[in-house]
C-alpha positions in Angstrom: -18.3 -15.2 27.3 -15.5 -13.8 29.6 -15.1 -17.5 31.2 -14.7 -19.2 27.6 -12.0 -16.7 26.7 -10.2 -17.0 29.9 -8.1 -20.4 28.7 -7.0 -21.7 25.6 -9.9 -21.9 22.9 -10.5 -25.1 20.7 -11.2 -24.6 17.1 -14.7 -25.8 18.4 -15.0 -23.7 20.9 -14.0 -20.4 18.3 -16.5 -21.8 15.3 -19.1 -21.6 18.4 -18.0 -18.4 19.6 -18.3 -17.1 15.8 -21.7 -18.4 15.6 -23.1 -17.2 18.7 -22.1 -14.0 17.5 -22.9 -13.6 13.4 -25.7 -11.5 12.4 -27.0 -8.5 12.9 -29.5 -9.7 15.6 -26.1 -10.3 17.5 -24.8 -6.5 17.4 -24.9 -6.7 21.2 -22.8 -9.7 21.5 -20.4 -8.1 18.8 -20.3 -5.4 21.3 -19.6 -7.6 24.2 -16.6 -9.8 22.4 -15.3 -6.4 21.1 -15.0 -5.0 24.6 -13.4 -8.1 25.9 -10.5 -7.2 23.6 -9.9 -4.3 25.9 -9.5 -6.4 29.3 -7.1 -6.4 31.4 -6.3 -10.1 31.5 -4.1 -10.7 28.2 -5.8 -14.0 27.6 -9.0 -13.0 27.6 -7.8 -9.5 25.0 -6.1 -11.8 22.6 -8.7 -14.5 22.0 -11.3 -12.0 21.8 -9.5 -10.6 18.9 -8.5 -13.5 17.6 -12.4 -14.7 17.5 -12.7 -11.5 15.2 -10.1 -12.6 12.4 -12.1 -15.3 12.3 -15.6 -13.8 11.7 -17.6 -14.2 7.7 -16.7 -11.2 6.1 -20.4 -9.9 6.4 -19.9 -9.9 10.6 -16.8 -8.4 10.0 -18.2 -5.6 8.4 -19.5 -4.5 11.9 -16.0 -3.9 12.8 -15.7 -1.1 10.1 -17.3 1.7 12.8 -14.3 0.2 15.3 -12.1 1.0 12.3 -10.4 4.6 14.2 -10.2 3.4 17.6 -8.4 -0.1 16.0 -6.0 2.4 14.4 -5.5 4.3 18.0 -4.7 1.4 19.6 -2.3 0.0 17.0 -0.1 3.1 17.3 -0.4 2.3 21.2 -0.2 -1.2 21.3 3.3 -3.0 22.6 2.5 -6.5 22.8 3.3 -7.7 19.6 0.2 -10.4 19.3 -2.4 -8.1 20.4 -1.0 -5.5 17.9 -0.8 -8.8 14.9 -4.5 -9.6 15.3 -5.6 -5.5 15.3 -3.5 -5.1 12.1 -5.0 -8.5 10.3 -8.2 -7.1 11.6 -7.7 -3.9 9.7 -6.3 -5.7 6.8 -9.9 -7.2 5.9 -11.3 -3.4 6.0 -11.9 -0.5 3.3 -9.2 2.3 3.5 -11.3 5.3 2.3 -9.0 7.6 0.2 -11.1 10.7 2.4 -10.6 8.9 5.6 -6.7 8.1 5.5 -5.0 8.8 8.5 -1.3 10.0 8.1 -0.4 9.3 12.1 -1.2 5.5 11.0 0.6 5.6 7.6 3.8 7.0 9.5 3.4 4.3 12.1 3.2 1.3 9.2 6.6 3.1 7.3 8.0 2.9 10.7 6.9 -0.5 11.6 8.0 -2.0 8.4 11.4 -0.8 8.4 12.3 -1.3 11.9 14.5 -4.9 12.3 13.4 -5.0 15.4 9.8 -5.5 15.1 7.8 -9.2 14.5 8.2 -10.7 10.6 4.1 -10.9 10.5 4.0 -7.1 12.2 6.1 -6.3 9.4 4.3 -8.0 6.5 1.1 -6.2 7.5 2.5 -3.0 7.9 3.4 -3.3 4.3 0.0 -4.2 2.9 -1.4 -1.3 5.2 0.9 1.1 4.0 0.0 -0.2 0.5 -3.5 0.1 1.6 -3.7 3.7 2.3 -1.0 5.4 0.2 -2.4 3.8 -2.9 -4.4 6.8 -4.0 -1.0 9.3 -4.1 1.8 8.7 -6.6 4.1 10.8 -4.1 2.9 8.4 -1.3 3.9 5.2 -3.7 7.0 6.3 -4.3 8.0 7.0 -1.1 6.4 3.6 -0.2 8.8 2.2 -3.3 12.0 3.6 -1.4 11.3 2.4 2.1 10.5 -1.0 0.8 14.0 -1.2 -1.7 15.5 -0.1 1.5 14.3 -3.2 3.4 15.0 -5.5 0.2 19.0 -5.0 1.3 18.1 -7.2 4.7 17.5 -10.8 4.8 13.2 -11.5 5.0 11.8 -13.7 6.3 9.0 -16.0 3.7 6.2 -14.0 4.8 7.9 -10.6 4.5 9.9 -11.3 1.4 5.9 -12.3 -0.1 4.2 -9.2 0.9 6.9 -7.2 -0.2 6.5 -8.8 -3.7 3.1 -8.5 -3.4 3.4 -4.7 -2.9 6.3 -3.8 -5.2 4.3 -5.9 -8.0 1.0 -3.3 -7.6 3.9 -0.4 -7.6 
């Protein structure tokens, strides 16, 4: 599996790596692909995870018991692709009102208000945030402020849609 993610992968090539891997007979190969996200070389980490945003959302649902460590190495993360496909990743999972982790809603108020950091980084952060703050008032409303903040700089498409998205649910 290594050698297939070490160059640039065909949309054939990902449908076949998504097959080889659905079901739960497959767990091991799940396993395999999800530790290949961890390598070293940054080819191999990225299509590894990008082979995962592209899973049915029943093999995705493996990924929930990954759900901490994905939010570890978010906070961690500073390539800003790797980082992209862990957040979209995250995005297709349940945020348990129990289970919410403040360090990762800090990061995600951060992330989205910070100029400096990708449009699409952005974006997600602000469905995550929305995500997980959902469940306080005193969370949405400081959600509400950090986002009429950012509405004062020019967006991009994709961040000016997810921040209507968000402020609409608000």
């Amino acid at each position: 599996m290594k050698t297939l993610l070490t160059n640039r992968l065909s949309q054939d090539e990902l449908l076949e790596l998504c097959a080889l891997t659905q079901g739960e007979q497959n767990n091991r190969l799940k396993e395999e692909l999800y530790q290949l996200t961890l390598d070293n070389d940054r080819r191999v980490a990225i299509n590894a995870l990008w082979t995962f945003t592209h899973f049915a959302l029943a093999d995705n649902e493996w990924l929930y018991a990954k759900h901490d460590q994905l939010i570890d190495r978010c906070i961690k993360e500073h390539d800003a692709t790797k980082l992209r496909l862990m957040l979209t990743l995250l995005l297709r999972q349940p945020f348990d009102e129990e289970a919410i982790r403040t360090d990762f809603i800090d990061f995600c108020l951060m992330r989205l208000a910070d100029p400096k950091s990708p449009y699409a980084v952005r974006a997600q952060c602000i469905k995550l945030a929305y995500e997980q703050m959902k469940h306080w008032p005193e969370l949405l409303n400081e959600l509400r402020q950090t986002l009429n903040m950012i509405s004062c700089e020019p967006l991009s498409p994709g961040l000016s849609s997810a921040w209507r998205q968000v402020m609409k649910r608000l």
